[in-house]
C-alpha positions as CSV (number, residue, x, y, z in Angstrom):
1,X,85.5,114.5,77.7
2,X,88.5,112.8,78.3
3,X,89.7,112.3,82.1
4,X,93.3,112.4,80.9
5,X,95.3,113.2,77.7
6,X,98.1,111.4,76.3
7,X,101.0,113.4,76.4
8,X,102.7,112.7,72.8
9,X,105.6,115.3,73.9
10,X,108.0,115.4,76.5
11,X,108.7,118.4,78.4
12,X,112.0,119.9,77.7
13,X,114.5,118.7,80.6
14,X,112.7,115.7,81.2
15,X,114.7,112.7,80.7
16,X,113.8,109.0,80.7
17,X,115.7,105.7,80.1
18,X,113.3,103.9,77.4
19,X,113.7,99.7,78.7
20,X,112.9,98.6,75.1
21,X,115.2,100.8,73.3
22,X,117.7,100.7,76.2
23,X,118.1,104.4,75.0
24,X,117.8,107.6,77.1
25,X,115.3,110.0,76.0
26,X,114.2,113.7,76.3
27,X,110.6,114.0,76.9
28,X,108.3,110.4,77.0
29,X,108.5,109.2,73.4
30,X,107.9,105.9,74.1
31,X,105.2,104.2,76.3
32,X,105.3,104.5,79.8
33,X,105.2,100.7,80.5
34,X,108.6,100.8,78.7
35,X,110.5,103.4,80.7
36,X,112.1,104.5,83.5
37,X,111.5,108.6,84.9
38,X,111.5,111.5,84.9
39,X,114.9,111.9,85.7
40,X,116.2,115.6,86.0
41,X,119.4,115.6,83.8
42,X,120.2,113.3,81.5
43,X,123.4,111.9,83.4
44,X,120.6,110.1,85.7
45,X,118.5,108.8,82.8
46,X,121.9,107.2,81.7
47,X,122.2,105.7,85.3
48,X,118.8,104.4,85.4
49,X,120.0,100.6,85.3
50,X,122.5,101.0,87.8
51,X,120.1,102.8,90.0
52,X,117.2,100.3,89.6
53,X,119.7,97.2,90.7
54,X,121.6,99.1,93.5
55,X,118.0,99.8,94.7
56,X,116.6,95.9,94.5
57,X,119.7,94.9,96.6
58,X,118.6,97.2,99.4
59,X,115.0,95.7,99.0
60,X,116.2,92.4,98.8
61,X,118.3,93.0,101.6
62,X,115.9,95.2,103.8
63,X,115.0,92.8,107.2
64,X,111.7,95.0,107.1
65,X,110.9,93.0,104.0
66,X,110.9,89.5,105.2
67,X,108.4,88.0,106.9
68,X,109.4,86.8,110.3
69,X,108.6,82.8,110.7
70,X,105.3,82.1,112.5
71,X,106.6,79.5,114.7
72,X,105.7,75.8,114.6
73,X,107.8,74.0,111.6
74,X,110.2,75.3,108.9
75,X,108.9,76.2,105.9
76,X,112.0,76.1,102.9
């Protein structure tokens, strides 16, 4: 018995932005590794780009993220 199924269609209302297709999709129809979601309309499937780089630039810019020095000498 299998632990988990592979779902070969999407539920209706479920929207992902497909990374290899650069394509927004209802319901998973391609690969997981190549998308981004569920989003709940399609609007922010369409967004999903814009989304995933305003979201790095808080990451990137997020102090909690940086290691503080550990004294001694610079390291560049």
């Amino acid at each position: 018995m299998a632990l988990f199924k592979k779902r070969t269609v999407g539920k209706p209302g479920e929207w992902y932005y497909c990374l290899q297709h650069q394509k927004v999709e209802e319901g998973p129809e391609c690969p997981a590794k190549d998308r981004f979601g569920p989003y709940a309309t399609r609007k922010e499937a369409e967004h999903a780009m814009a989304t995933a780089r305003e979201r790095n630039l808080e990451w990137e810019n997020d102090p909690k993220w940086h290691d503080a020095p550990t004294g001694g000498r610079d390291e560049d």
